[in-house]
VMD Tcl script that draws the C-alpha trace (Angstrom):
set ca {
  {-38.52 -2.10 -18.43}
  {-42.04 -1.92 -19.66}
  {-40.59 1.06 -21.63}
  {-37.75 -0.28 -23.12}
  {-40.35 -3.02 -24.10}
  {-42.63 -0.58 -25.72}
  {-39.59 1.25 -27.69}
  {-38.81 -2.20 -29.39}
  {-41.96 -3.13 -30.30}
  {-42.52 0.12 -32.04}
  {-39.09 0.32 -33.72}
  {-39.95 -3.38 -35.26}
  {-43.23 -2.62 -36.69}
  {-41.94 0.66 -38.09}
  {-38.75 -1.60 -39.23}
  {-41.01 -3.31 -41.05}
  {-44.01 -1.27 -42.17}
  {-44.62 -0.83 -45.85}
  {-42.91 1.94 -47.24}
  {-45.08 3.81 -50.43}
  {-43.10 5.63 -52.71}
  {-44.43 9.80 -52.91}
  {-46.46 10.57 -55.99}
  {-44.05 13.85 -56.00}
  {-40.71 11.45 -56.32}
  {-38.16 12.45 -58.58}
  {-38.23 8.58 -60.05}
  {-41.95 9.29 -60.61}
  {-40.98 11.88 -62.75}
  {-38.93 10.49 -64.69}
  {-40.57 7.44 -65.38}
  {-43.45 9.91 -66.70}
  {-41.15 11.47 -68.85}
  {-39.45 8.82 -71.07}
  {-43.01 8.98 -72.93}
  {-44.12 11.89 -72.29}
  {-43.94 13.30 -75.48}
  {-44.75 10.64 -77.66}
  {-48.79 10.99 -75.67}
  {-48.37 14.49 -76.33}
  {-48.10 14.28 -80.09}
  {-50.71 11.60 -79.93}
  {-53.15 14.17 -78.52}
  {-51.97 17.15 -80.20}
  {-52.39 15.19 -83.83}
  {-56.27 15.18 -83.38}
  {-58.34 17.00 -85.50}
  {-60.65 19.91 -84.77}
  {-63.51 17.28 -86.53}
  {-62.42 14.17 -84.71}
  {-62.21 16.28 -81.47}
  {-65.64 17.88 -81.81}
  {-66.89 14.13 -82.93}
  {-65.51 12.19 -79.67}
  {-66.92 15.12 -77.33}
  {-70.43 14.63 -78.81}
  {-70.67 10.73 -78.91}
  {-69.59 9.23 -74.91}
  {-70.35 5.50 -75.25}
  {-73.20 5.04 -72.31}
  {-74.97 2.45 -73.84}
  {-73.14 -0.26 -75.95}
  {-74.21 -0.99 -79.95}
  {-77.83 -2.52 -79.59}
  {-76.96 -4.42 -82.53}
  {-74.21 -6.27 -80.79}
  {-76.92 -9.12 -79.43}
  {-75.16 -11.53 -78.06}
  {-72.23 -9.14 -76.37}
  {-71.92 -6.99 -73.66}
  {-68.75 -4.90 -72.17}
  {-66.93 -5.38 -69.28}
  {-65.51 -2.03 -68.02}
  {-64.01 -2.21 -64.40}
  {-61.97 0.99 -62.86}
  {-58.06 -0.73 -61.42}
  {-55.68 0.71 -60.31}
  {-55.55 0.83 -56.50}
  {-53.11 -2.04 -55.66}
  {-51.42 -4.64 -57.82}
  {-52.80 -7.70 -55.46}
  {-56.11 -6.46 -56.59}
  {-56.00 -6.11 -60.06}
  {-54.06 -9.46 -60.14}
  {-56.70 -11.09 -58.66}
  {-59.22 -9.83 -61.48}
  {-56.82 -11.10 -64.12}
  {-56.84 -14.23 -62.54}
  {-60.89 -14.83 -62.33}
  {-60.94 -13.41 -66.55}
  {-58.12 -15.71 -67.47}
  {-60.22 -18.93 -65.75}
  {-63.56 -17.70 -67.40}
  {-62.05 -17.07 -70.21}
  {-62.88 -13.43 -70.49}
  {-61.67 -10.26 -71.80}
  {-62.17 -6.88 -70.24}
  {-61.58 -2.54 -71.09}
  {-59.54 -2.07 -67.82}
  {-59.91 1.41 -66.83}
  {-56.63 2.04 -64.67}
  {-54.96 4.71 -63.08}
  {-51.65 6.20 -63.00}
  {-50.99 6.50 -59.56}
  {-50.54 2.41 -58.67}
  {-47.44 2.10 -61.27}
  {-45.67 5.11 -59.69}
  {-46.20 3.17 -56.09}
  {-45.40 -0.23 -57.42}
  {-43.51 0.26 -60.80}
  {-41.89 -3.16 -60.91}
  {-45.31 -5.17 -60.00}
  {-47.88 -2.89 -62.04}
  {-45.07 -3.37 -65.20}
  {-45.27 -7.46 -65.04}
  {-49.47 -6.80 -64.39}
  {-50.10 -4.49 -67.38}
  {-47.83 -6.52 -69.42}
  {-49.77 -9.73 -68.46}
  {-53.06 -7.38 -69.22}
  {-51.86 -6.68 -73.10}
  {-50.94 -10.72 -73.41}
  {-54.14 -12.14 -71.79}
  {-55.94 -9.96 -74.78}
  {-57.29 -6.98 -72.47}
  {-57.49 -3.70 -73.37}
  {-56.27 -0.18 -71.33}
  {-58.70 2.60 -71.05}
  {-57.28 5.96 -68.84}
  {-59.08 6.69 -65.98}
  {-56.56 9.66 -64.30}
  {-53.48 9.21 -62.67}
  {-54.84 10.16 -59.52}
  {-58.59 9.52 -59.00}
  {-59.40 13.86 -58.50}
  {-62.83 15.15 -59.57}
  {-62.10 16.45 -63.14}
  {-64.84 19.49 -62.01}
  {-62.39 20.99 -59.86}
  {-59.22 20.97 -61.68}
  {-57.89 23.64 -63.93}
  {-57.34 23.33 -67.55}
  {-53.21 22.34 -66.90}
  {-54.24 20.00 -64.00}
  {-56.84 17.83 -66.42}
  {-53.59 17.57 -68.73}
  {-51.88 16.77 -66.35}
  {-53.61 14.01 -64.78}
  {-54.28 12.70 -68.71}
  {-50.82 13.02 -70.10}
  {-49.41 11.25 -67.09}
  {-51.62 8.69 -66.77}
  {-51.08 7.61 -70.28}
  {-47.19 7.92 -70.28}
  {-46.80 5.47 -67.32}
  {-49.03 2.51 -69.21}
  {-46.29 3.54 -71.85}
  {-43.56 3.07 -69.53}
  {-45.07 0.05 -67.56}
  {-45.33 -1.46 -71.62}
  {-41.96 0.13 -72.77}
  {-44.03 1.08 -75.92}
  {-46.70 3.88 -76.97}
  {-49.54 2.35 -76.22}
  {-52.87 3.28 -78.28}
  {-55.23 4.47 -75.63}
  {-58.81 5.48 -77.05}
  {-60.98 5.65 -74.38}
  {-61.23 7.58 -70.62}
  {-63.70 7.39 -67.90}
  {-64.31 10.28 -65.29}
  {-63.05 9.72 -62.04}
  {-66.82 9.59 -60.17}
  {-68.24 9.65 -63.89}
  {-68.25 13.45 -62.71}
  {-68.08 15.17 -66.27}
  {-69.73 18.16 -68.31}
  {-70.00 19.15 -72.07}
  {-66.77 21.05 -71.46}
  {-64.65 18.40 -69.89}
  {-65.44 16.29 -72.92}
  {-64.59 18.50 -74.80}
  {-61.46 19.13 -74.05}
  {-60.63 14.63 -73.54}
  {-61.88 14.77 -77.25}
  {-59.29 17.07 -78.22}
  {-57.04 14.80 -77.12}
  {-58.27 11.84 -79.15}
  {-59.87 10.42 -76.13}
  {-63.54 8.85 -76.28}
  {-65.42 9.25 -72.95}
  {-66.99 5.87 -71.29}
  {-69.75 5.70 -68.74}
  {-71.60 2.91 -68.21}
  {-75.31 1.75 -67.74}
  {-74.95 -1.05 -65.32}
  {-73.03 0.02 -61.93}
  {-72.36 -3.46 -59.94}
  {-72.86 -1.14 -56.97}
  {-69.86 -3.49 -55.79}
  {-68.13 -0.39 -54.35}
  {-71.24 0.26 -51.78}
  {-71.06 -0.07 -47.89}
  {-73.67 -2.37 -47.99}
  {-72.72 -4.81 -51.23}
  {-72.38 -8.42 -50.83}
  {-71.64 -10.75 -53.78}
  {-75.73 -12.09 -54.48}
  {-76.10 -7.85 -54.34}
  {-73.88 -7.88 -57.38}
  {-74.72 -10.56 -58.98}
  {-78.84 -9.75 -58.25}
  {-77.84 -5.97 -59.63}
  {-76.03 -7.06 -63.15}
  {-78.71 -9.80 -64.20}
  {-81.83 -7.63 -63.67}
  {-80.65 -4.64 -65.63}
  {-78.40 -6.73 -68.39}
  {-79.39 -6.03 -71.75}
  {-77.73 -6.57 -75.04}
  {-74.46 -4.31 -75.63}
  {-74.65 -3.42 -71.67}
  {-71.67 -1.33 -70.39}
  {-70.96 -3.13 -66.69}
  {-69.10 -0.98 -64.51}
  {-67.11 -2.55 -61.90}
  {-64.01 -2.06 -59.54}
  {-60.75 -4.05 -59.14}
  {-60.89 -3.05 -55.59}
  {-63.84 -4.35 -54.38}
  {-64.52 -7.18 -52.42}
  {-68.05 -8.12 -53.58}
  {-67.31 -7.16 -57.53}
  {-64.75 -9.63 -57.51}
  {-65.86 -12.58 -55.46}
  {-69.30 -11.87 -57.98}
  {-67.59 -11.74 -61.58}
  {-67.11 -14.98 -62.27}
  {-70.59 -16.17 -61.11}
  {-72.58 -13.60 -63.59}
  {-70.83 -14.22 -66.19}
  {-71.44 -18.15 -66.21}
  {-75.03 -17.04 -66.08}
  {-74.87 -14.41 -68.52}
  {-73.51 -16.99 -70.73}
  {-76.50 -19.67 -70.19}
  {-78.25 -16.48 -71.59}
  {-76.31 -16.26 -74.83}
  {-74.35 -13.38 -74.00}
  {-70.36 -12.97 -74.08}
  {-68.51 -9.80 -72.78}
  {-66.37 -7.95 -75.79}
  {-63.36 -5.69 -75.75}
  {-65.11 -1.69 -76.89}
  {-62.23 -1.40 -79.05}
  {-62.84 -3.34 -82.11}
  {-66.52 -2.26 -81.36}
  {-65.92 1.21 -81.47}
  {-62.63 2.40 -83.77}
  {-61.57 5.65 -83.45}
  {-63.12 7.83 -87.01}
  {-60.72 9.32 -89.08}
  {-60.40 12.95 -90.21}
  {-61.34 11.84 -93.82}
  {-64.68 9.69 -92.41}
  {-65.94 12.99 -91.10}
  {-65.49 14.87 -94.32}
  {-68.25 17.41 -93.94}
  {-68.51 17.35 -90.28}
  {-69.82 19.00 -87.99}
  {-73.32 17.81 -89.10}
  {-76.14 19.33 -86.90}
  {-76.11 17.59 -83.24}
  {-78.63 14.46 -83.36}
  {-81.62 14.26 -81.11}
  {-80.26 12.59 -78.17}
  {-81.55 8.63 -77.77}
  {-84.08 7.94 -75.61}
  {-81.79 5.63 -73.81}
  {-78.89 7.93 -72.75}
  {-79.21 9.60 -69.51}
  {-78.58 13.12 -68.50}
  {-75.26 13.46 -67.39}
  {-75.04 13.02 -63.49}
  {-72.65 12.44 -60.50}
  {-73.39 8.85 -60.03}
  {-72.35 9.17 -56.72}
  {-74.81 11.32 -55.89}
  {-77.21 10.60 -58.83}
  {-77.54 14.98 -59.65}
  {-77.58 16.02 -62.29}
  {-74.94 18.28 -63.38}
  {-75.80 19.44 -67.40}
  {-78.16 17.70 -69.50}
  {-76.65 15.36 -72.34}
  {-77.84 18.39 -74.78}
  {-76.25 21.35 -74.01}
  {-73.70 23.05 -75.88}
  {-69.85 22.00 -76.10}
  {-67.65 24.33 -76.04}
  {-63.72 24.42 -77.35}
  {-61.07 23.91 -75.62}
  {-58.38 22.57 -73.44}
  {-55.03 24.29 -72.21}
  {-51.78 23.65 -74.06}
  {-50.91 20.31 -72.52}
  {-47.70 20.66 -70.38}
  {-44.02 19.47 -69.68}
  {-43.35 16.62 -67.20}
  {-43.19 18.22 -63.39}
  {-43.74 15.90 -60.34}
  {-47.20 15.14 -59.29}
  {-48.74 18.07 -58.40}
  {-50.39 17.72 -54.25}
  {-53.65 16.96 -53.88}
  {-55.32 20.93 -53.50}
  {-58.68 21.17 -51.39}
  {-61.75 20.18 -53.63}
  {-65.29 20.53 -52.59}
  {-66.95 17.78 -52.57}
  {-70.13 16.38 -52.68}
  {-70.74 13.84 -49.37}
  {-71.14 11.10 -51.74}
  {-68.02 11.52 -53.41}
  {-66.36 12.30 -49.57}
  {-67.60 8.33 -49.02}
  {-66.33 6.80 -52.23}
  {-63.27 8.77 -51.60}
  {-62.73 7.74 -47.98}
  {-63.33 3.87 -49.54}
  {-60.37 4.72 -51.67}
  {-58.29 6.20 -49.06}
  {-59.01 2.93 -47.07}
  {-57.45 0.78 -49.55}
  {-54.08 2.79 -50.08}
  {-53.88 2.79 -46.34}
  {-54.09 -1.10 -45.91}
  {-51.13 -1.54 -48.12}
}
mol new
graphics top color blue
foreach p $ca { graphics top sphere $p radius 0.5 }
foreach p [lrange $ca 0 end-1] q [lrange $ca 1 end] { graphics top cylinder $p $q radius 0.2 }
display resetview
C-alpha cells in the first residue's frame, strides 16, 4: 500500500512539473530563422572603418558631459516573471533602461518573452544583446560567437515581428579581449561594460548592500550594471533611484547618447589609437577581477563568415575560472526553479 501510495504521488508531481522546451528544438530553430537573414545583412553591411571604430571605443564610462544622467544597464533574460517584475518597478518610477537580454528565455517561453519585449519597446526601453546563451565568449570558436550573436538578435526580431536595430552587446561575465571586440565590431555591434556593478548577483547581497554600493561610487554619466534575476537588485532599484534623483540625476537610454558613426563620419579613419583615459580600466574578468589584456593592446581582424540557422549547438566543456563556476551555478539555480 505504502507503495502504491508512493507511485501516485510521484506520477502527480511529474504530471504536473514544468516542462522547458530544449534549446536544440526544431521550433527553436525555426523561430531563429524567420530573421535570420535580415541580422545577417545587418552585420555583414558594416564597414571595415565602422568595424575597426566600434572595436576601439567599448562604452565603460558614460559621456562626463552628460551631468545630470546616468545609464541603467541590467543583464535579463533568465525568466519572464523576472524581467516582468523589473518592468514593473521602471514603469512606477518612471524610468527607462538598455536591457541587456538573452536569447535563450524567448526560445523557453516564446509566447510570454513576445508580450514582455513588446511591452519593453512600448514602455520606451531599449534592447542591447547579451548572447543567446550566457557561454564565456573566451572559449568559443569563431562560428560559435556568430552563432550565439546572430541568434540572439533574430529571436528579439521574432519576439518583435520586426528587425529590430540592436547597437550595443555586453560579454557574458564582461569576459572579453581586443579580439573578441573585434570581431562584435564587425558586426556593427558596440561593446558595453559598466563602472558600477550593484554586486546584486553576490551570495552575500542584501538590498541596503545595493543600494550602499550604487550611491558611493555614482558619478555623472555612470554605467550601473544590474541583473533582472536578482533578488536584492530588484527589491533595491526603485529606492536608489528616488535618491539619485534628490541628487539631480536621471537614468538615460545609451542610444540617443551614443549613435552608431557612419562610414562617411570616419572619412580618413583609422586615425592613430588615442591614449587611453585615465578612467577606463584594463580589461578584466569581473568575476574574478584578472586581468586578461590591457585596454591598449593591439586589435586584430576578424570574425568567421557568420553562419546558416542550425539548432542550438550543446553546451561543450569550458574551463572556467571558480568565479565564473559560482555566477554560473547562480544561473543554473534560477533555470532550475522554473
Amino acid at each position: 500500500m505504502r507503495r502504491i501510495f508512493t507511485i501516485l504521488v510521484l506520477a502527480l508531481l511529474l504530471a504536473f512539473a514544468p516542462v522547458k522546451a530544449g534549446a536544440d528544438c526544431p521550433a527553436c530553430a525555426q523561430r531563429a530563422s524567420q530573421f535570420w537573414g535580415a541580422v545577417v545583412a545587418d552585420m555583414k553591411s558594416t564597414t571595415p572603418a565602422v568595424a575597426d571604430w566600434l572595436a576601439r571605443n567599448e562604452i565603460v564610462h558614460g559621456r562626463a558631459e552628460s551631468e545630470k544622467t546616468y545609464y541603467l544597464t541590467p543583464d535579463c533574460g533568465m525568466t519572464p516573471g523576472q524581467l516582468e517584475e523589473t518592468l514593473d518597478i521602471a514603469k512606477a518610477n518612471k524610468i527607462h533602461m538598455t536591457i541587456f537580454m538573452m536569447g535563450v528565455m524567448i526560445d523557453k517561453w516564446p509566447d510570454e518573452s513576445r508580450a514582455l519585449l513588446k511591452r519593453v519597446i512600448d514602455e520606451g526601453h531599449e534592447l542591447a544583446l547579451h548572447s543567446y546563451s550566457h557561454r564565456n565568449f573566451r572559449n568559443l570558436s569563431g562560428e560559435e560567437i556568430d552563432d550565439e550573436m546572430v541568434r540572439n538578435w533574430a529571436l528579439i526580431d521574432w519576439a518583435l515581428g520586426y528587425h529590430y536595430p540592436v547597437r550595443f552587446f555586453r560579454f557574458p561575465y564582461g569576459a572579453r579581449t581586443p579580439e573578441l571586440l573585434q570581431a562584435v565590431g564587425s558586426m556593427g555591434i558596440r561593446s558595453v561594460f559598466w563602472d558600477i556593478d550593484s554586486l546584486g548577483w553576490r551570495d552575500f547581497a542584501t538590498v541596503p548592500i545595493v543600494i550602499e554600493q550604487v550611491m558611493n561610487k555614482i558619478r555623472p554619466g555612470a554605467t550601473i550594471i544590474f541583473h533582472c534575476s536578482a533578488v536584492s537588485d530588484r527589491g533595491a532599484l526603485a529606492q536608489y533611484v528616488t535618491q539619485l534623483r534628490e541628487q539631480g540625476l536621471e537614468p538615460a537610454l545609451l542610444g540617443p547618447a551614443y549613435p552608431r558613426p557612419t562610414a562617411s563620419d570616419l572619412v580618413g579613419y583609422p586615425k592613430a589609437r588615442p591614449t587611453p583615459s585615465p578612467d577606463a580600466p584594463p580589461m578584466t574578468d569581473p568575476v574574478t577581477s584578472t586581468t586578461s589584456i590591457t585596454s591598449t593592446a593591439a586589435v586584430t581582424p576578424a570574425p568567421t563568415p557568420l553562419p546558416t540557422p542550425t539548432p542550438a549547438p550543446a553546451s561543450a566543456p569550458q574551463r572556467e575560472t571558480p568565479g565564473e563556476r559560482r555566477l554560473e551555478r547562480m544561473l543554473d539555480m534560477d533555470f532550475n526553479t522554473f
